[in-house]
ZALUMPA-178744 format. One line per field, with one value per residue (C-alpha): residue in one letter; y negated, x negated, z. Coordinates in steps of 0.02 Angstrom, whole numbers. Layout:
N
rovo	(A, ...);
py	(Y, ...);
px	(X, ...);
pz	(Z, ...);
***
This chain:
580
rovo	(X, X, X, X, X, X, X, X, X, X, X, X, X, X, X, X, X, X, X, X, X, X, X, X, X, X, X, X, X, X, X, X, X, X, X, X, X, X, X, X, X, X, X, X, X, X, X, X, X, X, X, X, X, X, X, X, X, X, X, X, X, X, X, X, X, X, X, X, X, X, X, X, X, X, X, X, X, X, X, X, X, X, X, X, X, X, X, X, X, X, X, X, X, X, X, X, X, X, X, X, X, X, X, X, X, X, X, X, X, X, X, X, X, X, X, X, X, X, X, X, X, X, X, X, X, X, X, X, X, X, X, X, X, X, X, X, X, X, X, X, X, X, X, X, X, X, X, X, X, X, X, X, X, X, X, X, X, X, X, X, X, X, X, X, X, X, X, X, X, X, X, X, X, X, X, X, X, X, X, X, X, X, X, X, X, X, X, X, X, X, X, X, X, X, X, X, X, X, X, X, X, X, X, X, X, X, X, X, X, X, X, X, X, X, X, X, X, X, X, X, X, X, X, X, X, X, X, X, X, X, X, X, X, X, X, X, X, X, X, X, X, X, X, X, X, X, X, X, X, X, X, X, X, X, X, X, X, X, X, X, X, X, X, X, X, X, X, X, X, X, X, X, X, X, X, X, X, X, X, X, X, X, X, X, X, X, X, X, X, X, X, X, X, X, X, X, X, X, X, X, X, X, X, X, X, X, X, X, X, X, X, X, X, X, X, X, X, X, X, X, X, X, X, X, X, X, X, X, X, X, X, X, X, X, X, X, X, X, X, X, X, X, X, X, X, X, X, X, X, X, X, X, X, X, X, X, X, X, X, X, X, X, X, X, X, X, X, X, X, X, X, X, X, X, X, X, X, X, X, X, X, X, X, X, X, X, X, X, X, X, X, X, X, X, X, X, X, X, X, X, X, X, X, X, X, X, X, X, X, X, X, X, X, X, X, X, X, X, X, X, X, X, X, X, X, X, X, X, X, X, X, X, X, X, X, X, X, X, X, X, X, X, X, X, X, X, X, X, X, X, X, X, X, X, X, X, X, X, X, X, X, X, X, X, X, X, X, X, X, X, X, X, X, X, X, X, X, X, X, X, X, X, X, X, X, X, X, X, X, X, X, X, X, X, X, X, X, X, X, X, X, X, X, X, X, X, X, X, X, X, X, X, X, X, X, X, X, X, X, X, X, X, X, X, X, X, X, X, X, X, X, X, X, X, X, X, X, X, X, X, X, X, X, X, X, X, X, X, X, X, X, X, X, X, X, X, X, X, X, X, X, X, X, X, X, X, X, X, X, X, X, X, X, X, X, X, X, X, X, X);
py	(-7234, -7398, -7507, -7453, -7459, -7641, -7718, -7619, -7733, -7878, -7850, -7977, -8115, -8062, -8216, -8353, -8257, -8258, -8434, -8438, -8379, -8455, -8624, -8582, -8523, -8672, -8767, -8685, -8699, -8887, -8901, -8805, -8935, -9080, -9003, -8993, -9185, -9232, -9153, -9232, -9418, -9386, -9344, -9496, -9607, -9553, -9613, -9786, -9764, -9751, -9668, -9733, -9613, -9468, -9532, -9567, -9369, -9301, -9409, -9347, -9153, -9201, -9255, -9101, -8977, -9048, -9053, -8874, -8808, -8881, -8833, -8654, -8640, -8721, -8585, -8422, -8492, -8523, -8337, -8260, -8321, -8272, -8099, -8085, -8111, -7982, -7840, -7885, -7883, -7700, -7652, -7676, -7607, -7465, -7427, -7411, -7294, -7164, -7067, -7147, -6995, -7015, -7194, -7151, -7017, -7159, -7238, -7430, -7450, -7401, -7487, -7657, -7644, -7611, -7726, -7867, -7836, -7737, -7880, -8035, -7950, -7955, -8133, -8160, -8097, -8169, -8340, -8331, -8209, -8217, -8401, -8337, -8244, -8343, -8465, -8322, -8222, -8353, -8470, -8352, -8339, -8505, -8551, -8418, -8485, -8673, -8614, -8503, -8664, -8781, -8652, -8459, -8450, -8532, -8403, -8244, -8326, -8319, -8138, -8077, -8124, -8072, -7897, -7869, -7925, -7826, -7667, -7690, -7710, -7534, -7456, -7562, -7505, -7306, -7229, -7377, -7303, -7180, -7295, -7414, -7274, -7219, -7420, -7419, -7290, -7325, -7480, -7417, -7309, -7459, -7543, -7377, -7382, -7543, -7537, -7379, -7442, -7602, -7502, -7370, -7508, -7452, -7279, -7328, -7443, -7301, -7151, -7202, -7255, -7380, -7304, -7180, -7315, -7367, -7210, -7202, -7372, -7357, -7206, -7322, -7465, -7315, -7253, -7417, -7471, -7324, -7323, -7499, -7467, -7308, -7432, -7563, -7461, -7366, -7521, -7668, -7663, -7668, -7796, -7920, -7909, -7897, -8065, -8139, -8128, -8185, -8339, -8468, -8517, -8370, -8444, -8618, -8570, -8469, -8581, -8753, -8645, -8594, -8764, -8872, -8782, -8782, -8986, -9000, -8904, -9034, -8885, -8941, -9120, -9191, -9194, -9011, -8961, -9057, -8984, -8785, -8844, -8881, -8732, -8596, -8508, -8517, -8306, -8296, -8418, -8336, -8141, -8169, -8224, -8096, -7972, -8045, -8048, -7861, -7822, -7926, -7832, -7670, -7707, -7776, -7628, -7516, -7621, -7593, -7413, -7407, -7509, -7397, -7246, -7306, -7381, -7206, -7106, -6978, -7062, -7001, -6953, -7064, -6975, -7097, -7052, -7034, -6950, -7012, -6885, -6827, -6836, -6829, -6644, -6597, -6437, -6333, -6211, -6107, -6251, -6250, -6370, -6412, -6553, -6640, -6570, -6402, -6225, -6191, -6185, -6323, -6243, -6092, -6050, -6150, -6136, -6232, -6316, -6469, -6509, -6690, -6796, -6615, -6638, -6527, -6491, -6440, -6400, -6321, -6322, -6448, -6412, -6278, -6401, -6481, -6668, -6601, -6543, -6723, -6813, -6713, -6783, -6970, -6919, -6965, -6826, -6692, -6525, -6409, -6280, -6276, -6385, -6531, -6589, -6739, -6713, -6581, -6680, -6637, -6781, -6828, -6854, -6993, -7190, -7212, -7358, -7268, -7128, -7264, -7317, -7161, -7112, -7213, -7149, -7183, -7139, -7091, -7196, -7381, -7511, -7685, -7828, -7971, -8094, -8117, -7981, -8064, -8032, -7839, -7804, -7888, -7793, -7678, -7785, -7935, -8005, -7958, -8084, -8145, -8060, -7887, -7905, -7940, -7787, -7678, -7737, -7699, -7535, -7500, -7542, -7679, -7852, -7866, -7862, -7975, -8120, -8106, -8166, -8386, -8366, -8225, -8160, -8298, -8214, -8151, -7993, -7969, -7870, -7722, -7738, -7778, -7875, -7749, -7580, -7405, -7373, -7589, -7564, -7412, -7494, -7616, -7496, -7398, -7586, -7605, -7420, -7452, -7600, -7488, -7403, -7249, -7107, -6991, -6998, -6938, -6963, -6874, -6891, -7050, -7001, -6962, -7085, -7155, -7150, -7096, -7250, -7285, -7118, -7127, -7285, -7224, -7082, -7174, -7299, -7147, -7081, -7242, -7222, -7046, -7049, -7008, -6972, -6823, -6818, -6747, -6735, -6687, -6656, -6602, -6623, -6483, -6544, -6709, -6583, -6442, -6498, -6529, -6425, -6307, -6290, -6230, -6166, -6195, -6076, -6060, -6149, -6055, -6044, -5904, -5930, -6037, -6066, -6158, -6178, -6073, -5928, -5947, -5958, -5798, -5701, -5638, -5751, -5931, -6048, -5926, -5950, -6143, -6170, -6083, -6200, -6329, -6293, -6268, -6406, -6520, -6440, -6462, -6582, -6701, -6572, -6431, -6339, -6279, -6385, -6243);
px	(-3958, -3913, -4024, -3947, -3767, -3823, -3902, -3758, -3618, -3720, -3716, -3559, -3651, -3850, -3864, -3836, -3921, -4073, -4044, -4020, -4183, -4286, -4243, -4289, -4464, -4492, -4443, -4581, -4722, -4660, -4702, -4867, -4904, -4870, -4969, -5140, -5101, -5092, -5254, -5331, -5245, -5323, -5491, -5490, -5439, -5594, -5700, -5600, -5497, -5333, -5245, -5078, -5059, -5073, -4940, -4832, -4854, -4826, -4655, -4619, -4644, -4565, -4403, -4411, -4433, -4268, -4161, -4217, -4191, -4035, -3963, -4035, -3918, -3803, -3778, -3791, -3651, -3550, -3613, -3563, -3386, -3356, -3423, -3295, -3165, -3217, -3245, -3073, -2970, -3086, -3042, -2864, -2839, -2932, -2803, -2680, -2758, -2822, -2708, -2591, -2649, -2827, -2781, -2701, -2840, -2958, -2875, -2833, -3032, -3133, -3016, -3010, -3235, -3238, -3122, -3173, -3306, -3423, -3368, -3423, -3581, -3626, -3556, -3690, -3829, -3784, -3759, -3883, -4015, -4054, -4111, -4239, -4316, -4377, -4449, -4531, -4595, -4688, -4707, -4859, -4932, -4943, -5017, -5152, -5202, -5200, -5298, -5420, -5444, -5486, -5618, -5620, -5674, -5528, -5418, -5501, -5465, -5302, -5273, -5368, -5220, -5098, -5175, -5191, -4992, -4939, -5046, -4931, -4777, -4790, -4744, -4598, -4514, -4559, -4384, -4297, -4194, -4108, -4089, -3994, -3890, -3833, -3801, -3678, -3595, -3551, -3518, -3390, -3307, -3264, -3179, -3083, -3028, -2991, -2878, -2804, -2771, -2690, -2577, -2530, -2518, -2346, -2386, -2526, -2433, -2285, -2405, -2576, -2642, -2769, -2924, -2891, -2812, -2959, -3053, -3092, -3125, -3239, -3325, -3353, -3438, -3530, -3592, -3646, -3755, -3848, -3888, -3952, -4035, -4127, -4166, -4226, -4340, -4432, -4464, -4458, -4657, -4726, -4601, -4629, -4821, -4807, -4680, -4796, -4973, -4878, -4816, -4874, -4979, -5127, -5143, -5171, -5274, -5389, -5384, -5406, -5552, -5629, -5590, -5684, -5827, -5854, -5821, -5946, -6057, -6019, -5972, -5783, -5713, -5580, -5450, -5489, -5471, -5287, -5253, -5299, -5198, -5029, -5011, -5128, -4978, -4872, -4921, -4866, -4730, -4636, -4648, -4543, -4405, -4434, -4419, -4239, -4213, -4254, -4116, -3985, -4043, -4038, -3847, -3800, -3864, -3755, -3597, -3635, -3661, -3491, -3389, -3482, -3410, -3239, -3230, -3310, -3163, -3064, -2935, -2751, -2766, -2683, -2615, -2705, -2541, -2409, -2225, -2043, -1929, -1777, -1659, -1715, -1711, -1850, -1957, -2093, -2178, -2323, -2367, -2514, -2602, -2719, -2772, -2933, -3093, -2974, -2975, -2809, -2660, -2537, -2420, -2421, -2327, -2188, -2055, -1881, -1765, -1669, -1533, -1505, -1371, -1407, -1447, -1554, -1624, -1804, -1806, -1912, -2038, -2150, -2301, -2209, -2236, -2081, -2155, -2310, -2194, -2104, -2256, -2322, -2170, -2215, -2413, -2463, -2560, -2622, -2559, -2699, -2611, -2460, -2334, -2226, -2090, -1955, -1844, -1965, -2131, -2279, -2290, -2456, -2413, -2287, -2355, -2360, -2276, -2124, -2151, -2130, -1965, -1903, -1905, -1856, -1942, -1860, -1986, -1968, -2072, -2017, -2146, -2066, -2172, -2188, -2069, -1875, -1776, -1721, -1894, -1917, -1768, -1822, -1982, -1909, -1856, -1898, -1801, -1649, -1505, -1466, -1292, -1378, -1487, -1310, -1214, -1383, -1380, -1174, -1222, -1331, -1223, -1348, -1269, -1146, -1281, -1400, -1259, -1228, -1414, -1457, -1539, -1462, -1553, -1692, -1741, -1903, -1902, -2079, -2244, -2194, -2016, -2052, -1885, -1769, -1704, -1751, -1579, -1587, -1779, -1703, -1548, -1650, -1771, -1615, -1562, -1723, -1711, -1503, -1577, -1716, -1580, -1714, -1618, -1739, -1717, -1841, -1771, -1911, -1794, -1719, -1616, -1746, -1750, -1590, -1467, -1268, -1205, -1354, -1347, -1176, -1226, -1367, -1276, -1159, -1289, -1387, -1230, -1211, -1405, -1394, -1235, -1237, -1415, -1572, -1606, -1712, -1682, -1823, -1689, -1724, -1552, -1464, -1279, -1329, -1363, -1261, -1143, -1298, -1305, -1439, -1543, -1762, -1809, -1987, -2118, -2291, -2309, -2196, -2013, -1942, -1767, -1650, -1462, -1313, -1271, -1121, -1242, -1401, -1302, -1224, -1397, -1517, -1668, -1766, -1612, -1507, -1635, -1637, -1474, -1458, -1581, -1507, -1340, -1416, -1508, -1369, -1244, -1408, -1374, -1508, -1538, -1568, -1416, -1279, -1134, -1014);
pz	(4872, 4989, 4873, 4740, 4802, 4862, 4678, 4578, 4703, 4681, 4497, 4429, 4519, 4469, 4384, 4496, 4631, 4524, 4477, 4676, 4704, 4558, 4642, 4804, 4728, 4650, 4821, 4920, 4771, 4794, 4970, 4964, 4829, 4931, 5071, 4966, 4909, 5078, 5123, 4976, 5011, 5202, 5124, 5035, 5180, 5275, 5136, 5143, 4986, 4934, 4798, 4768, 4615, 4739, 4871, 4715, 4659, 4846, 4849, 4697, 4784, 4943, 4823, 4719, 4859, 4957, 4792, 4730, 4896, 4902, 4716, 4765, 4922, 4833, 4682, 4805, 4902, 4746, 4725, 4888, 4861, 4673, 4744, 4897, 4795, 4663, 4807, 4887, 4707, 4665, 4853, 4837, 4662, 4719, 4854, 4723, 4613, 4754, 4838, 4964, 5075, 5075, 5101, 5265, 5308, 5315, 5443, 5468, 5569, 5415, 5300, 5401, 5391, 5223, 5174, 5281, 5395, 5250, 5116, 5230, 5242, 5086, 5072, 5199, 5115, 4958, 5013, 5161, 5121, 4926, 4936, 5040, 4968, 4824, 4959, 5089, 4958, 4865, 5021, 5077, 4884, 4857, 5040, 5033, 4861, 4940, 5094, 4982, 4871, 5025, 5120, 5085, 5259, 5348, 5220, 5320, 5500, 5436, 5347, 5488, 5611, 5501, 5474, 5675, 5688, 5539, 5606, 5791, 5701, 5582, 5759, 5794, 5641, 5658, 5626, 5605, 5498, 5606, 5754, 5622, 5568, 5762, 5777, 5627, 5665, 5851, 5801, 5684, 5825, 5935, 5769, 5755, 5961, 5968, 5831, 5905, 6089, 6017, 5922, 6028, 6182, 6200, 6251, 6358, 6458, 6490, 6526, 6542, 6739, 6755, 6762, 6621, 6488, 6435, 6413, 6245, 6212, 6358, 6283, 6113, 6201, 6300, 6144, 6073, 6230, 6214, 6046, 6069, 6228, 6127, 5985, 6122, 6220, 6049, 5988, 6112, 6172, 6019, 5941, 6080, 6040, 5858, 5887, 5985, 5867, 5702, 5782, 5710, 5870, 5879, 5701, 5724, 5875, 5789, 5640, 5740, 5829, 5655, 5577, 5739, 5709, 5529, 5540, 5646, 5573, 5400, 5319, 5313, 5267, 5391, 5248, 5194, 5376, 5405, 5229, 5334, 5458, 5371, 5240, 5347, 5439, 5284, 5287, 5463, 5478, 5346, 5424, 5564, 5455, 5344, 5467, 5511, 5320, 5324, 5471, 5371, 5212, 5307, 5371, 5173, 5122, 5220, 5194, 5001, 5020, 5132, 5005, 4843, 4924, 4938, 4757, 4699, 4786, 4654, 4585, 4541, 4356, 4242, 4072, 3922, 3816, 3942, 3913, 3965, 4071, 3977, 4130, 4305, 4345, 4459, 4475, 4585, 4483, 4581, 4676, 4815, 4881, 5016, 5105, 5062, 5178, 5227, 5194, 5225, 5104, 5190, 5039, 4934, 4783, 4811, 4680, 4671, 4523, 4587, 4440, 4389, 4523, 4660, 4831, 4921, 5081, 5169, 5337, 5443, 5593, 5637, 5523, 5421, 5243, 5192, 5224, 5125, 4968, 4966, 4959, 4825, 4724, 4697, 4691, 4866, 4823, 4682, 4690, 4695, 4599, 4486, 4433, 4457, 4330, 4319, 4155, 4094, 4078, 4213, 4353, 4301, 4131, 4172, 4201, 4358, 4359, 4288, 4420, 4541, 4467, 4467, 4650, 4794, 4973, 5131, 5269, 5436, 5520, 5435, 5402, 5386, 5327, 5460, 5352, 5348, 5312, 5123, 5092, 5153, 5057, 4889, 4897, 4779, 4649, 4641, 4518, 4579, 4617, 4797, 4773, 4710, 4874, 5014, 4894, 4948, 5149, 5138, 5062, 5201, 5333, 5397, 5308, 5491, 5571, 5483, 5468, 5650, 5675, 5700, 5522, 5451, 5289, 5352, 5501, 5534, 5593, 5676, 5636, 5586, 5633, 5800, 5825, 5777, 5832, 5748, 5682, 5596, 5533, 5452, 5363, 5316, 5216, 5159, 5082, 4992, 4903, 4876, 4782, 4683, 4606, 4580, 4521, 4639, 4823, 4942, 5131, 5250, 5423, 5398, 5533, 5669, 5791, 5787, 5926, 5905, 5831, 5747, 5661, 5613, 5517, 5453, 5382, 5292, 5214, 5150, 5085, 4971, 4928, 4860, 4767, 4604, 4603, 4626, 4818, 4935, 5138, 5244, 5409, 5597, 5650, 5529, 5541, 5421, 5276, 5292, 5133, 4996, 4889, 4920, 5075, 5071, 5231, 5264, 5366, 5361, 5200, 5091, 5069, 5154, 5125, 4998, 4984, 5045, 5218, 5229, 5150, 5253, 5413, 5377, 5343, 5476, 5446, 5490, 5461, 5560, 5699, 5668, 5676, 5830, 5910, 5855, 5918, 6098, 6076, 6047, 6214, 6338, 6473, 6548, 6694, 6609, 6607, 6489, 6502, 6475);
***
């Protein structure tokens, strides 16, 4: 499966890599050449002659085997790049067309190694590792042929050390496989708690004590020692005495040993014997390296595996003849759906009609569905069952790029980009005017603000909105959907960590957002929505209840019950007590 994954990546660059390694081959076959001239222009010299035509024909090697090895590298690294760039751009287009929620299920660790960490490996092993292997695998051939040509018996002296190495080494590599796999993975965990820790550094530094705040990181780098310490110690004896018989000095001992006594024995020329000498190891010199070649094969392999899997993740379906809304009318017909990997509904049978320019509300508790049922809306995710409409025609027979210009989502949790705040607003259009952008900010109640900054629209506002409050980073994103102009509104409690004043605000921006248009207000705090126009109440996946406020509040049921904790809620004082 790996090698598989690995030559399918590799396949929009096979090519050159061949070309790569043809190159390489030749490079080495070069050398070996050169080698057995050298030998013979020796054998010569002893015999008091010399043949320029054969130091002509080793230069002429020597030359060849430093350009082809050159040209070789040359074309994988040209390679390795052309295929970075094609994994990143399949990567990223990928993203889009899964669904944002398995996306975020992922989590920013495994996307951060596949995207980079997985995609400079194989970079790597293109640019590094392919050359070499045209030059290691026919390094060996062609020396064994040279050394068999110059004395047969100087070519057993030196298969028999390789055999006794190779034999040591079999046990080095016993379960390799699963050691590697333990490796990976813990190596993937500390990716995942590093990122975690930096991001929730906040938190940590507020609640966590010293010797506790780095728990989980310390459990990560835990993990990985031991897995390499297990890897070590299975393999480590054996490895060091493999390592140490297919150096390439037990061969030249055993061949200068061999070689001395054949010579003086006259059963071996001086020049045949040098000629032994120089291409003899060229079966052991090459193993070690190919034994590192086989770790960095072993880790490209795994990269391409981990990158296949991604780029083989379900995508949204995409209609092949897709239909226009007529009007903007939404509607839940017999909707369920679960989450991918559970068994439990996180929504059943949910059934609602929102008319064109309505407003509605979902509320709920925590976990009760309503964030669930707005996603579902601009195809974060697939229902699993039923229906979705806008103007009549099934979500998933709309192009998604006119799904996306139909609905606007404000989120609760606000992700600005780290550039100036002109910028995060344009997002949404970006051909809009610098006047349509300031009408937007004034919409939102943020363009005060903004002016009264040194660079106004200019400023930068921080990664992730680090520079700015909740209740601004909020406006602002209210700004970029004002400028959307989508005639569906999703808000999923825009309101939810804003203070007083920043709530007022808040309020009125969305009130510019959603007027005149289809909108949707995921709400915790049930006074911002009791005039829409219709109210879902949320439990246990379903819809238990529906209607205005004014009715609901009236009837014995959830909202009743909500309501009433929300009015205590809101009368609480900071010690506990009733303030009445």
């Amino acid at each position: 499966m790996q090698e598989k994954a690995l030559s399918k990546i590799i396949l929009p660059v096979r090519a050159k890599i061949v070309l790569g390694i043809i190159l390489s081959a030749l490079s080495a076959i070069s050398k070996v050449l050169a080698f057995c001239l050298f030998a013979l222009i020796i054998s010569n010299l002893v015999q008091n002659e010399i043949r320029i035509d054969l130091l002509v024909l080793a230069g002429v090697f020597v030359v060849a085997e430093l350009l082809l090895r050159m040209f070789g590298f040359g074309i994988s690294h040209k390679a390795a790049f052309e295929l970075e760039q094609i994994l990143r751009v399949k990567i990223s287009s990928k993203m889009a067309k899964i669904p944002y929620g398995d996306v975020i299920s992922l989590g920013t660790g495994e996307l951060k190694k596949i995207m980079l960490n997985d995609v400079k490996e194989l970079h790597s092993y293109v640019a590094d590792t392919t050359p070499y292997f045209g030059s290691l695998s026919v390094l060996p051939v062609a020396s064994m042929i040279a050394l068999l040509w110059l004395d047969y018996r100087m070519f057993l002296v030196s298969i028999g050390v390789f055999f006794v190495g190779g034999f040591i080494l079999m046990f080095a590599f016993k379960d390799n496989t699963k050691y590697r796999q333990k490796y990976d993975d813990a190596t993937a965990l500390i990716n995942a708690s590093i990122i975690e820790f930096i991001q929730a550094m906040a938190v940590v530094r507020t609640f966590s004590n010293t010797d506790n705040s780095f728990n989980k990181y310390d459990e990560a780098l835990k993990n990985y020692a031991d897995s390499l310490k297990e890897w070590l110690s299975f393999s480590s004896l054996s490895s060091k005495l493999a390592i140490a018989v297919l150096s390439p000095l037990p061969t030249y001992f055993a061949l200068s040993v061999a070689g001395a006594i054949f010579y003086l024995n006259n059963s071996l020329m001086l020049g045949d014997f040098v000629g032994c000498l120089l291409v003899g190891t060229g079966f052991v010199s090459v193993f070690m390296p190919l034994m590192m070649l086989r770790n960095f094969i072993m880790k490209s392999n795994a990269a391409a595996l981990s990158i296949m899997q991604f780029l083989n993740t379900k995508e949204l379906f995409i209609s092949p003849l897709p239909k226009v809304p007529n009007g903007y009318d939404l509607e839940f017909k017999n909707v369920s759906f679960k989450y991918p990997n559970k068994d439990e509904f996180a929504l059943k049978n949910i059934n609602f009609n929102v008319k064109n320019g309505e407003i509605i509300a979902f509320v709920g508790e925590s976990g009760a569905g309503k964030s669930t049922a707005a996603t579902l809306i601009p195809r974060f995710y697939d229902v699993s069952e039923g229906d979705i409409k806008i103007g009549g025609i099934n979500i998933k027979d709309i192009a998604m790029q006119d799904l996306n210009n139909l609905i606007s989502f404000v989120f609760q949790d606000v992700f600005l980009f780290n550039e100036t705040i002109y910028e995060n607003i344009i997002k949404s259009k970006p051909n809009a005017t610098k006047d349509e952008v300031i009408n937007a900010a004034k919409a939102a109640n943020i363009h005060d603000f903004i002016m009264g900054l040194e660079n106004g629209y200019d400023s930068v506002i921080g990664e992730r909105g680090a520079n700015l409050s909740g209740g601004e980073k909020q406006r602002i994103s209210i700004a970029r959907a004002i400028l959307k102009d989508a005639p569906i509104i999703v808000l999923d409690e825009a309101t939810a960590f804003a203070d007083a004043l920043s709530e007022e605000q808040i309020i009125k921006a969305i009130s510019n957002l959603i007027k005149n248009k289809t909108a949707i207000i995921i709400a915790h705090r049930l006074s911002t929505i009791a005039c829409v126009d219709e109210i879902f109440v949320f439990k246990n996946a379903s819809i238990c209840q529906n209607g205005t406020h004014d009715e609901l509040i009236t009837q014995d049921g959830e909202y009743k019950k909500l309501w009433q904790t929300y009015q205590d809620a809101q009368i609480w004082n900071i010690r506990g007590k009733n303030a009445n």
